[in-house]
N, C-alpha and C positions, 0 to 999 in steps of 0.2 A: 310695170317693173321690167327693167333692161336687163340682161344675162350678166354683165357685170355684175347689178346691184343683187340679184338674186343669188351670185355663186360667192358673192360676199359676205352674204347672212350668217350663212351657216358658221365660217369661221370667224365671228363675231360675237356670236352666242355661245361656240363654244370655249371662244377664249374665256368668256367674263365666268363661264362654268370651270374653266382650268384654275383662273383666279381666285371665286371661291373654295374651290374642293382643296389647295395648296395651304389654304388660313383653319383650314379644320384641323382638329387633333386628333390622337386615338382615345379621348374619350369622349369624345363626340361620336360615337361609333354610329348610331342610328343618320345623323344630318350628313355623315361622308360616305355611307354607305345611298342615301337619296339621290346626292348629286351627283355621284357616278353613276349611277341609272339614268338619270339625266342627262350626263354627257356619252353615255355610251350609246345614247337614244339617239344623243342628235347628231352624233359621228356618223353611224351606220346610218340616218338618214342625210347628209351629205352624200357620202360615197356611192351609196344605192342611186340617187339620182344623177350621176354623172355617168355612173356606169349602164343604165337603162336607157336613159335619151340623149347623153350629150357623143359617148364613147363611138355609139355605134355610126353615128354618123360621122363622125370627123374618120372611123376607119375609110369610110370610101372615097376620101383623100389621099394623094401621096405622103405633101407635104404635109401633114397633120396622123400620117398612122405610126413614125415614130411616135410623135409626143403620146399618142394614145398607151402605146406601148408601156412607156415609163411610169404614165402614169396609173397603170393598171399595176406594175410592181409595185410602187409607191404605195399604194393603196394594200396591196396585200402584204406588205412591211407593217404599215397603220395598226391594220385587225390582227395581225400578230403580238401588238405590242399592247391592243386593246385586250386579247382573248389571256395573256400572261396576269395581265393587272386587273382582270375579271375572276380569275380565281386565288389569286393571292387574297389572301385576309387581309381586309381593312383597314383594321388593327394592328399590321404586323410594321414593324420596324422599315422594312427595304422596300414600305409602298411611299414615300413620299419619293424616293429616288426614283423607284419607278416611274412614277405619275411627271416628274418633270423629264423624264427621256420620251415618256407618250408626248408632253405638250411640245417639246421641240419638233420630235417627227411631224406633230401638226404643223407647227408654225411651217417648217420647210416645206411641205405640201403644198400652204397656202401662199405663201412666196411662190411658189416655182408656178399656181395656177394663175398666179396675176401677170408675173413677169414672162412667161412663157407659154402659158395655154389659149389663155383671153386673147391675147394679139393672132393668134395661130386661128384662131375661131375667128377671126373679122376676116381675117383676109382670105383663109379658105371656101367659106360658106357666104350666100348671098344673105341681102335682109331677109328674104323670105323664109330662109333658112333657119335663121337663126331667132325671127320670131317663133316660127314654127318649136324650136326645140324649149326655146321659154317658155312658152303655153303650155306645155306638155311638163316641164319642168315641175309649173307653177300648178299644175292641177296634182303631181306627186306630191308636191310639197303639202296640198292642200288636204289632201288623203292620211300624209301621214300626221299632220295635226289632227283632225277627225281623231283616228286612230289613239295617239296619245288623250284626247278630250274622254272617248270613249271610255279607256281604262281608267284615265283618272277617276269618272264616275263610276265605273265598278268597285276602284278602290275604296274610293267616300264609302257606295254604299255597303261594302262589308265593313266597313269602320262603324258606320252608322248602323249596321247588325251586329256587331261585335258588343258595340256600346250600349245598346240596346238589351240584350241577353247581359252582361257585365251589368245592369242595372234590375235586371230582374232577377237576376242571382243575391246580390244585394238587398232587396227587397225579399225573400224568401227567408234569407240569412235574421233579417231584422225580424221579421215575423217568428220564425222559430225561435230567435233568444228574447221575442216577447213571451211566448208562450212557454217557454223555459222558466221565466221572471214571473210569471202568472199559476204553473205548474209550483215553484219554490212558494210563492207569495200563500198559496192553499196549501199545502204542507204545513208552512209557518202556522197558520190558522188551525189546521185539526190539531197542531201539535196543541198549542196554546189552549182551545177548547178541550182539546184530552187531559190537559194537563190541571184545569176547571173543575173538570168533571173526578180526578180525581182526588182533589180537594176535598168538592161536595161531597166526594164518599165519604171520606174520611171524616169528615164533619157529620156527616149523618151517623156513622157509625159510632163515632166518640159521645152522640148525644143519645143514640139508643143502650150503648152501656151507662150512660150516665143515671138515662131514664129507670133502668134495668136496677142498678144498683139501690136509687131510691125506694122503687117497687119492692126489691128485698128487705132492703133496711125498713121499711114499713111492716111486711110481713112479720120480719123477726120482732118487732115491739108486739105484734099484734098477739105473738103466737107466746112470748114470755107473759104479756101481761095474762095471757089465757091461763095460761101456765101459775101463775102467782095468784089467778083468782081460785083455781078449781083443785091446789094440793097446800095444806096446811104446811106451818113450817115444824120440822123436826128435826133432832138432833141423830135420829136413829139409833136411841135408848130406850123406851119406856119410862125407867127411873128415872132418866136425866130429864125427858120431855116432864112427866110428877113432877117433880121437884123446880124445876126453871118453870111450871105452868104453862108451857107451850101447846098442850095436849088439847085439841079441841080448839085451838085460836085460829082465825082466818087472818091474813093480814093484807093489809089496806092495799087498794092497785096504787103502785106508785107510778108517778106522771114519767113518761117518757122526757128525758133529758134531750135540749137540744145541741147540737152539733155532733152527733154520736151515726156512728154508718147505718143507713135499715139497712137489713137480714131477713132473710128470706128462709123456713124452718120448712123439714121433709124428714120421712123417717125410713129408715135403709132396709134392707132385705129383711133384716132379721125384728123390724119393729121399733126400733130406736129411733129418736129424737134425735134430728142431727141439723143444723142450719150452715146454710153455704152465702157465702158474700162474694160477690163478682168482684174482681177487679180491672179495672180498663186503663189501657194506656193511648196517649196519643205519639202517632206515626208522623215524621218528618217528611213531607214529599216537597220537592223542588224542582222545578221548570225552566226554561228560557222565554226569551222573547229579543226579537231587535230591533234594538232601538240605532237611532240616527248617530254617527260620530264625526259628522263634519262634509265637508264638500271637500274635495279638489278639481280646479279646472287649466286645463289646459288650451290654450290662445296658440295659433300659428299665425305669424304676422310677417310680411314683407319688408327685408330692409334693401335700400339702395345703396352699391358700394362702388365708387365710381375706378375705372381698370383704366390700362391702354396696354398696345401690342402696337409692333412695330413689323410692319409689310415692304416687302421689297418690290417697286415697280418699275416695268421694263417700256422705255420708251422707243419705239423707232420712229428714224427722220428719215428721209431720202438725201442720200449722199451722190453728188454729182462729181467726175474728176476726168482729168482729161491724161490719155497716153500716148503713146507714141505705138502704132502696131508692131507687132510680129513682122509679120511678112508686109510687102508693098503691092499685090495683088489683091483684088478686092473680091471676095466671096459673097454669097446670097444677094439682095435686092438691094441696090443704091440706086440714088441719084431720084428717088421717091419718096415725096411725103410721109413721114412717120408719125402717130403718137403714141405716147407711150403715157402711160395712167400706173401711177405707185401707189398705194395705200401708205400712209402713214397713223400709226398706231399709238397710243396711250392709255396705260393701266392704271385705273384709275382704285381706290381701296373700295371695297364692298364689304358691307358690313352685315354679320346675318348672326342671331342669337337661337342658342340649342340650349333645351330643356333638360338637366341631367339629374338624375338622385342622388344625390348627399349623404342621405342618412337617413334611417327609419325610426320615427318614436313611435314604441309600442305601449299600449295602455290598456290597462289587465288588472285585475282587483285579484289580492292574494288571501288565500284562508289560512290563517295560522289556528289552534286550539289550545288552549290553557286550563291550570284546574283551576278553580276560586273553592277558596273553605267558606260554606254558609252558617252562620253560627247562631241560632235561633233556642228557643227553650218548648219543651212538650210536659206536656201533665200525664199524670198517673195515679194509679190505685193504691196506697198501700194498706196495710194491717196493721193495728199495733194491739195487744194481749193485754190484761192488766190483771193481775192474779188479787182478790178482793178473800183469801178463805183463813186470815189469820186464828180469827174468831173463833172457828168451827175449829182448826186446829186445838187449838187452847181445851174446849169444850171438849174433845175426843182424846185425850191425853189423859185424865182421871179414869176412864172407863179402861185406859189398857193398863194400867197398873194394876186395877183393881182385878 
């Protein structure tokens, strides 16, 4: 590699860097904040290696310690215009104007080192010379590629730890809202099973007074017909039992009727006959359970939608023209071999796509609560009285007259 083609590099890469970072937006924030690390990378490695190997030697020249001069202003005009638009925001409105007064101040840099330095360096310094300073050139350059490779892979690999921890956070997440889903899912379950169990109660319990009730109403036949066997029937007259012949009759057990409540007979503090009939009712108990209401799914799917944008590019030609001088005395070197080497330039469009967020769809299940009326039917005990004493009235009516 010849010292021309190497001190050409640089502003080659960094034009096609100025040409993309000018096609970015501000909402492309992340992709023009990249490529201005990029270009400010490879600025400040340009200049750094002009100013270590190339500067110091052309100073121990006459003719080459102006140019050295200029171009050390030149240079700290550059990083001035670099260190303004390194802290300005990205984002901010007055960085596009910015950015093309940086890329001019390049361009005129890089003209003035083709048209005025590069020649100044052939003819001052020998070939050995100026091998010498390419080698040296070519081993910074090589350094600070190193350099840039190096972080690049720091960068990967904290990306690569970033992404890594962001996946295992994710994975913890999922874990907990299984165990969340698994925590509800046994909930559901005891509730359900509670809700079983007290059914079964209730059902045992409705059939222990059911039982209960039988058992009395059996008693009470047991303890009437006892009752009907062991006390004769009277009117509670003497003369009237005479007379109606009641006096001394036993009367017949009569057959327990069916569909009538058993009774259960007990006699109270004081000695009495008294029978007690249970009654039960059945209790209403109501539950939950959840059951399935449908799916929803939701699909993210890629469309293609085809764009264009319109770029402006900057051609240069080398333009040749002939004058007539100033003055008719001839200054610097004539009547000696020249050449003279231009770069001619073309921008060509670059095309580079950034990743941006749109819009977030979020997806979340909501709980709402309602009442439902449950309308079911329950049983129960009742009593009904039948008053059977017309009879015995009638019969005790002549006794209070008399």
């Amino acid at each position: 590699m010849t010292l021309r083609t190497l001190m050409q590099a640089g502003p080659a890469k960094a034009s096609e860097l100025f040409a993309r970072l000018a096609e970015t937006s501000g909402g492309a924030l992340k992709t023009r904040e990249r490529l201005f690390e990029e270009l400010k990378a490879e600025l400040e490695t340009h200049v750094g290696l002009e100013e270590r190997h190339l500067f110091p030697v052309l100073r121990k020249h006459a003719e080459t310690k102006g140019l050295v001069a200029a171009a050390i202003k030149d240079n700290k005009e550059l990083r001035a215009l670099l260190a303004e638009l390194d802290a300005l925001p990205k984002d901010d409105e007055a960085f596009p104007a910015r950015l093309s007064e940086l890329r001019e101040a390049f361009r005129q840099h890089a003209r003035d080192e083709t048209k005025e330095l590069l020649p100044a360096v052939r003819k001052a310094l020998s070939e050995e010379q100026v091998q010498d300073v390419t080698e040296r050139m070519e081993a910074g350059l090589a350094e600070a590629e190193q350099a840039k490779r190096d972080e690049e892979e720091e960068r990967r690999a904290a990306a690569r730890q970033e992404r890594e921890r962001a996946e295992a956070r994710e994975q913890q997440e999922e874990e907990a809202e299984r165990e969340c889903q698994a925590a509800a899912r046994r909930t559901r379950e005891a509730a359900l099973q509670t809700a079983r169990a007290v059914t079964r109660t209730a059902e045992a319990a409705t059939e222990v007074a059911a039982e209960g009730a039988r058992q009395a109403s059996r008693s009470v036949a047991e303890g009437a017909e006892n009752l009907a066997t062991a006390a004769p029937l009277s009117t509670g007259f003497l003369f009237w039992d005479m007379w109606l012949g009641m006096a001394g009759l036993q009367p017949s057990r009569p057959a327990p009727s069916r569909g009538r409540a058993d009774a259960s007979s007990a006699k109270d503090a004081s000695g009495q006959q008294e029978q007690v009939i249970p009654l039960a009712e059945e209790v209403l108990t109501v539950g939950t359970k959840k059951v399935s209401a449908g799916t929803a799914r939701i699909r993210r799917y890629v469309v293609e939608t085809p764009v264009e944008k319109q770029v402006a590019l900057v051609r240069e030609r080398v333009v040749v023209e002939r004058r007539r001088p100033v003055a008719d005395r001839a200054s610097g070197e004539t009547l000696t071999e020249v050449t003279v080497e231009v770069t001619e330039t073309d921008e060509v469009p670059v095309v580079g796509k950034a990743v941006r967020l749109r819009e977030e769809v979020v997806i979340r299940t909501e709980r709402a609560e309602r009442v439902e009326t449950v309308r079911d039917t329950v049983r129960r005990d009742e009593v009904e009285v039948e008053r059977a004493d017309r009879r015995a009235a009638r019969l005790r009516a002549p006794a209070a007259r008399a």
